[in-house]
DRENDRENLO-368831 format. One line per 2 residues: number of its first residue (from 1); their letters; for each residue x, y, z of C-alpha. Coordinates in nm, 4 decimals. Example, Ala and Ser with C-alpha at 12.3 -4.5 7.8 and 13.67 -1.06 7.14 Angstrom:
BEGIN
1	as	1.2300,-0.4500,0.7800  1.3670,-0.1060,0.7140
END
This chain:
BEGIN
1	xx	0.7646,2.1522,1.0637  0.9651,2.0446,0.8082
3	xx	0.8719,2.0252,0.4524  1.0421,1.7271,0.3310
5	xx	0.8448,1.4682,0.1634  0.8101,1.1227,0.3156
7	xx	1.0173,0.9992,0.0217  1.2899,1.1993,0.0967
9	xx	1.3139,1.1397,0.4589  1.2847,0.7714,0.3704
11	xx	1.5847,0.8429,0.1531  1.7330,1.0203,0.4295
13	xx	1.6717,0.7053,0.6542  1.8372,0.4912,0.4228
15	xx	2.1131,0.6577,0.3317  2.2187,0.7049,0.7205
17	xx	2.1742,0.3648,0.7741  2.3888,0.3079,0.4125
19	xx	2.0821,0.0098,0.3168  2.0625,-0.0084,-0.0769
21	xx	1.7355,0.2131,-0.2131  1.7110,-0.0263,-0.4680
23	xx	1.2930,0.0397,-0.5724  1.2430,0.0970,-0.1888
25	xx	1.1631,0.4951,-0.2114  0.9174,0.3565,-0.4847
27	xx	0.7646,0.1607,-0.2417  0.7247,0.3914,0.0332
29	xx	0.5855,0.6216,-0.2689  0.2768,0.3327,-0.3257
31	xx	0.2451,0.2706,0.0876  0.2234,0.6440,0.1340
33	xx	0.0183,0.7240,-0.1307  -0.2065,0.4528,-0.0862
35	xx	-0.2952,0.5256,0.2637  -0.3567,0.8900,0.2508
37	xx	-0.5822,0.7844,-0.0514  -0.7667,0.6023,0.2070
39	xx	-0.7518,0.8480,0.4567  -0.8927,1.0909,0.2141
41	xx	-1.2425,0.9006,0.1776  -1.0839,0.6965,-0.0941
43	xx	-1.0294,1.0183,-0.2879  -0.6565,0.9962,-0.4856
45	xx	-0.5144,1.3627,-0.4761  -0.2273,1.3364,-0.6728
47	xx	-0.1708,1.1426,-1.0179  0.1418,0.9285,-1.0711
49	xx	0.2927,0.6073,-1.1902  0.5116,0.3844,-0.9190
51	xx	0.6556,0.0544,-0.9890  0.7619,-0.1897,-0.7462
53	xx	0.8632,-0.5682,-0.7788  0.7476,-0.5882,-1.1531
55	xx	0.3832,-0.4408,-1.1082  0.3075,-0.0768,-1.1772
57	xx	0.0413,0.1288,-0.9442  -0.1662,0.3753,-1.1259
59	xx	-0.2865,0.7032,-0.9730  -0.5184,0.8837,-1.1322
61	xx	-0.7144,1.1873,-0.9583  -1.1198,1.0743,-0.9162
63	xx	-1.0151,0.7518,-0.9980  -1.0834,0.4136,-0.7908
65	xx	-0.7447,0.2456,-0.6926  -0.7500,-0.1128,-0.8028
67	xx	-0.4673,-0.2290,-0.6153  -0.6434,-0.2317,-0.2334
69	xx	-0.7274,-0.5562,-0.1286  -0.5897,-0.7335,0.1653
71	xx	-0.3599,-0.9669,-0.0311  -0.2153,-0.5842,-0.1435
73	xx	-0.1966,-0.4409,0.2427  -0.0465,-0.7617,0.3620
75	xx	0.2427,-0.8306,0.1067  0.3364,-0.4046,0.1537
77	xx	0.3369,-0.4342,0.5233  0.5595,-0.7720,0.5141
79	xx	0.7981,-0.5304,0.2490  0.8345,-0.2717,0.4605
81	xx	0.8773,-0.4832,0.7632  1.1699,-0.6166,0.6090
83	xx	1.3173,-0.2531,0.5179  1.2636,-0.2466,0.9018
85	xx	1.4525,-0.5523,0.9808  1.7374,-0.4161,0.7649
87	xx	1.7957,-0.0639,0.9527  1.7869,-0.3068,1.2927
89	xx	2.0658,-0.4923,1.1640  2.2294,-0.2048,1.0129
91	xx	2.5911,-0.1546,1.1684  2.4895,0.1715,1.2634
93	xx	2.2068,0.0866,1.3995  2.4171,-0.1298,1.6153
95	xx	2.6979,0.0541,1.7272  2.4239,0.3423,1.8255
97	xx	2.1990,0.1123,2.0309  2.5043,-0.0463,2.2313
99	xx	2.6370,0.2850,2.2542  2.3179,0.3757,2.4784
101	xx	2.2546,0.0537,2.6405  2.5609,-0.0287,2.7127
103	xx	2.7383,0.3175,2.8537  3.1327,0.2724,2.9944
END
């Protein structure tokens, strides 16, 4: 298996796809993060600062997170949902799918 992280296959992703990174791979960093922390037993492994959209997301190993509430899993998922919408709409996204739907 490959050992690239998620951040930089999400890089990867975006750059193929030619969608501005913007604070997106810092995002993907909080998502990530956040859910292996929660796959973990709530345990953080790894300590690190991400920003995204003006708030900052502390992790601190053997520390609580503070930022997982619903309101927090909701507004992520609707963020990356978007990133998802973008890639669809992407012209190479495009030009790929017609290319295998639509064989001449």
């Amino acid at each position: 298996m490959n050992n690239q992280t998620m951040r930089t296959r999400f890089e990867s992703v975006l750059q193929y796809f030619e969608i501005p990174m913007e604070d997106k791979l810092d995002l993907i960093d909080i998502f990530y993060w956040t859910r292996n922390t929660l796959h973990n037993g709530a345990r953080v492994d790894r300590s690190g600062d991400r920003s995204y959209d003006g708030f900052t997301y502390v992790f601190e190993i053997g520390k609580p997170l503070k930022h997982v509430h619903w309101r927090y899993l909701t507004y992520f998922v609707s963020e990356i949902i978007e990133i998802f919408e973008q890639i669809l709409s992407a012209k190479k996204y495009i030009e790929v799918f017609e290319k295998k739907h639509n064989p001449q």
